[in-house]
C-alpha positions as CSV (number, residue, x, y, z in Angstrom):
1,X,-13.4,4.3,-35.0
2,X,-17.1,2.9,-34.3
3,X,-18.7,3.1,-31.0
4,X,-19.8,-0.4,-29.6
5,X,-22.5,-0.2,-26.3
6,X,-21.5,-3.2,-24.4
7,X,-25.1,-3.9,-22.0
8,X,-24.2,-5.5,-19.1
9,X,-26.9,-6.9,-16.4
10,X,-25.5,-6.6,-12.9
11,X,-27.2,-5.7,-9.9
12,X,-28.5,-2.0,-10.9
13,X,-28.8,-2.8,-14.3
14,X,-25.9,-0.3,-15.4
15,X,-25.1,0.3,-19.4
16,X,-21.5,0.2,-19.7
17,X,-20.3,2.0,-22.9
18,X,-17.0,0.3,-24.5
19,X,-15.4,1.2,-27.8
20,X,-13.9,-1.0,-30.4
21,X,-10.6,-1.6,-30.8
22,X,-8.4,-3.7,-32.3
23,X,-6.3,-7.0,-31.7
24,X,-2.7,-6.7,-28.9
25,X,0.6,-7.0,-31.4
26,X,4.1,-8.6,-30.4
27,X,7.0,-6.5,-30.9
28,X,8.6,-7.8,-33.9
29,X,11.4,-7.1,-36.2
30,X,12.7,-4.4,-34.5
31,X,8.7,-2.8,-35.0
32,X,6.0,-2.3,-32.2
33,X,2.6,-3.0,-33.3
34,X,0.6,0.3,-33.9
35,X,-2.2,-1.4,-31.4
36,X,0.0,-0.2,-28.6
37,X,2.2,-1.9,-25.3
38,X,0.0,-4.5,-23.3
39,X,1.1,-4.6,-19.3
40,X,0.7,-8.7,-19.5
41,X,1.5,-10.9,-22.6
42,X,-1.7,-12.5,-23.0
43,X,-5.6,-11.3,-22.0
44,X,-6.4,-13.0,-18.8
45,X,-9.1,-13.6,-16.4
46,X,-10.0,-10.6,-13.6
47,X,-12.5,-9.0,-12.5
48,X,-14.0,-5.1,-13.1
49,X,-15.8,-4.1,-9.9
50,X,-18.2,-1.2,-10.2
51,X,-18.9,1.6,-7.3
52,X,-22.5,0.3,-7.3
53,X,-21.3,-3.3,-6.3
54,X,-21.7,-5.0,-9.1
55,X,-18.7,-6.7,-10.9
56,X,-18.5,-8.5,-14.4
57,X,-15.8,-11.6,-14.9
58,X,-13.8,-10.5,-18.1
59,X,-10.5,-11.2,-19.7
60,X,-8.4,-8.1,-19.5
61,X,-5.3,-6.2,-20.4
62,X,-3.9,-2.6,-19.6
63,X,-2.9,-0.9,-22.6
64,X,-0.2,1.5,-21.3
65,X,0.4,3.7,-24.4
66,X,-3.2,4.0,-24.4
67,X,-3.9,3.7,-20.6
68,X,-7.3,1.8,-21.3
69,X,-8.4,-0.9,-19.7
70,X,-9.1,-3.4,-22.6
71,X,-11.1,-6.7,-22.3
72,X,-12.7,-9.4,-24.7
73,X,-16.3,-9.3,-25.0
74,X,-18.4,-12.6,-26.0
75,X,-17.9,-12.2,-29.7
76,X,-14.1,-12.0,-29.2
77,X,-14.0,-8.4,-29.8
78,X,-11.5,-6.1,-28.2
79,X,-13.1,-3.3,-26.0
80,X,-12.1,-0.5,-24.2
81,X,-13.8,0.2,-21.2
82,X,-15.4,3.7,-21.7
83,X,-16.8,5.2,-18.6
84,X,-13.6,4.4,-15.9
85,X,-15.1,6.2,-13.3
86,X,-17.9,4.5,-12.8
87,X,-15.6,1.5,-11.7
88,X,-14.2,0.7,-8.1
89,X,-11.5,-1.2,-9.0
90,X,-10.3,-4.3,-11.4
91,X,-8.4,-7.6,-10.3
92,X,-6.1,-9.1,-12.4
93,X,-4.8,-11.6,-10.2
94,X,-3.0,-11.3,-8.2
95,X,-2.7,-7.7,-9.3
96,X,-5.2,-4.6,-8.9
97,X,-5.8,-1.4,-11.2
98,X,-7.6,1.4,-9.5
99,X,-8.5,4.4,-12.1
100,X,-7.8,7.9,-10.6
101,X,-7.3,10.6,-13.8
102,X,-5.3,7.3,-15.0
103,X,-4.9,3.4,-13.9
104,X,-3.0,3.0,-11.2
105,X,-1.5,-0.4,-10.4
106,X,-0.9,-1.6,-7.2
107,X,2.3,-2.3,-5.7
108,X,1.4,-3.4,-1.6
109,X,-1.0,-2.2,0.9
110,X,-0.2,-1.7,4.4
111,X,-2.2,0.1,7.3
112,X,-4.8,1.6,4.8
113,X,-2.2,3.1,2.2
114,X,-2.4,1.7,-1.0
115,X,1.0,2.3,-3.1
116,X,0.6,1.7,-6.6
117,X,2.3,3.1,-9.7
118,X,2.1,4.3,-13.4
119,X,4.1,4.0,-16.0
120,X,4.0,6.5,-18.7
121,X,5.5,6.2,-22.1
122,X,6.7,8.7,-24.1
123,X,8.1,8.4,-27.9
124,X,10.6,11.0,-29.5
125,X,11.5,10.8,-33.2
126,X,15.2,10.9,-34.0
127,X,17.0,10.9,-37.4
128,X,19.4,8.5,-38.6
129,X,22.6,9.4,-38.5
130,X,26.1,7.5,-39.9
131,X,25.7,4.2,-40.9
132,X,21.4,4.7,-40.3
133,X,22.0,4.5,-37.0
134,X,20.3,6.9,-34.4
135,X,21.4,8.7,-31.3
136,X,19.9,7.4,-28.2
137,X,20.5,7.9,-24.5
138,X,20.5,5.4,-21.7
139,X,17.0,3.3,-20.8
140,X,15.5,4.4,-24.1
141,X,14.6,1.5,-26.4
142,X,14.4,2.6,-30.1
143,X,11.6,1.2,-33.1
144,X,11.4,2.1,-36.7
145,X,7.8,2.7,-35.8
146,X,5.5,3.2,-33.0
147,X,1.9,4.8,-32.7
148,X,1.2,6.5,-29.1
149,X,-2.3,7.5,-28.4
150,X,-3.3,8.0,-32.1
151,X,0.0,9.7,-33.7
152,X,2.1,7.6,-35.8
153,X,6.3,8.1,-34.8
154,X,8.7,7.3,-37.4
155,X,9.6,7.6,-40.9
156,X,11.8,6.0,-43.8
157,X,14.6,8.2,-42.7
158,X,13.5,8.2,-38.8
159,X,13.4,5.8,-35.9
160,X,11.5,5.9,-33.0
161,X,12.9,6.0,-29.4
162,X,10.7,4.6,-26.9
163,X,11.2,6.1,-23.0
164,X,9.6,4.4,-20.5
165,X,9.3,6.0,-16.5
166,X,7.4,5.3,-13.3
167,X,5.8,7.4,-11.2
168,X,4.6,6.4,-7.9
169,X,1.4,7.4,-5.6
170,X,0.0,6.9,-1.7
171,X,-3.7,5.9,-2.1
172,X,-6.5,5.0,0.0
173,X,-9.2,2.0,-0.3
174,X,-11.9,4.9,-2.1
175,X,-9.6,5.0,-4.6
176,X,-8.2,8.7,-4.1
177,X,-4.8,9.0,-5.0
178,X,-1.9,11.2,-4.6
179,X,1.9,11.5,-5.6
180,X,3.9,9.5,-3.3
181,X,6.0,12.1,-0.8
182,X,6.5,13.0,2.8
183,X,3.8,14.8,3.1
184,X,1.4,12.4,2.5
185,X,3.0,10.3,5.3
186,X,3.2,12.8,7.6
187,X,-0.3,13.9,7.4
188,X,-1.4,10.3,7.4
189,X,0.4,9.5,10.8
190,X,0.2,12.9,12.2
191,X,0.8,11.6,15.9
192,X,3.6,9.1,14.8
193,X,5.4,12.1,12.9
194,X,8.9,12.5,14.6
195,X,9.2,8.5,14.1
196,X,8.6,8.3,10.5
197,X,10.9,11.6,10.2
198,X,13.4,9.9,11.5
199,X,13.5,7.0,9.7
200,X,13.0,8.8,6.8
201,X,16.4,10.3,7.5
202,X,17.9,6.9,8.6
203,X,17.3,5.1,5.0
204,X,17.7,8.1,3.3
205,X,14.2,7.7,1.8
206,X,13.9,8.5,-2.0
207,X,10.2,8.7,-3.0
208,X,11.0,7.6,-7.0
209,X,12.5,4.2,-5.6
210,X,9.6,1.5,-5.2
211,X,12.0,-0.8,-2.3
212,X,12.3,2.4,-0.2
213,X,8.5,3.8,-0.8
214,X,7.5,-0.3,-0.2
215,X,9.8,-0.4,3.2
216,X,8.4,2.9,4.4
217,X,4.8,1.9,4.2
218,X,5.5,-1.4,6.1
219,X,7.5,0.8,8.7
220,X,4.5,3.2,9.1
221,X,2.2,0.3,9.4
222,X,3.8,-1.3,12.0
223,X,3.1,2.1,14.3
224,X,0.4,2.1,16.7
């Protein structure tokens, strides 16, 4: 796959590197497009903005099998942004992507904690059994064939099954992110901690669920 340098002029003058991929696919037929899972149906308008200040008005799409940030140059080409890093965040209204080891999309911010999430997809190949029909267990959604991150999944004889999971974090505004727990809170609102412990205990608090991770924040930012 060819390496396309995307130059960009913003206010330093920064090269951005992007590589060339190709078009989103719809799921059809009971098939996934090899290109990958989009998070929104179509490219749409947002905005990358870079550590240095500068920004660049794109169209955009996370690719979650991937986990690129994908966007349509002039030409109509599909690119990946290459250097992730470099970036502060991106807005795709009314959503935003922060990019810590991975994008992270957020969820709600309150009091200066971000929460965001990730979802991560995993693929597992099963063989048909009677009637050419596979085993498959509860939330997995199963393809006769599906490419994740460059390996092709399925055969004549073998389907696919698709598992996806999210995984939550506690962020700040630089960007820094860390798994969602108690800790995190705790050391966060170190004067406030026999509050927040007890409400933890109150609502029975369970760090995987996004309502009781999205109450907690609001209860910790209403503490003064």
């Amino acid at each position: 796959m060819r390496l396309i340098f995307l130059f960009v002029c913003f206010a330093f003058c920064k090269n951005i590197a992007a590589q060339d991929i190709a078009n989103p696919g719809d799921a059809k037929n009971g098939s996934l497009s090899e290109k990958g899972i989009y998070r929104f149906p179509a490219f749409t308008e947002g905005t990358i903005v870079f550590r240095n200040g500068g920004n660049m008005a794109v169209k955009l799409n996370y690719n979650i099998t991937m986990d690129e940030m994908h966007f349509i140059n002039g030409n109509g080409d599909t690119l990946a942004v290459a250097d992730p890093p470099i970036i502060n965040y991106i807005s795709i209204s009314p959503y935003r992507f922060y990019y810590d080891k991975g994008y992270l999309q957020t969820i709600t911010t309150s009091a200066g904690i971000i929460l965001a999430f990730k979802q991560v997809i995993s693929a597992e190949e099963t063989t048909k059994g009677a009637f050419g029909i596979a085993t498959t267990h509860p939330g997995a959604t199963t393809y006769s064939f599906f490419s994740l991150k460059g390996q092709r999944y399925g055969s004549d004889n073998q389907e696919t099954m698709l598992d996806a999971r999210e995984f939550y974090y506690f962020g700040d505004s630089y960007g820094h992110f860390s798994k969602a727990n108690k800790e995190f809170i705790l050391l966060h609102y170190e004067k406030k901690q026999d509050s927040i412990k007890t409400f933890l205990k109150t609502n029975h608090t369970n760090f995987n669920k996004e309502d009781d991770l999205v109450k907690l924040i609001q209860y910790c930012g209403q503490l003064h």
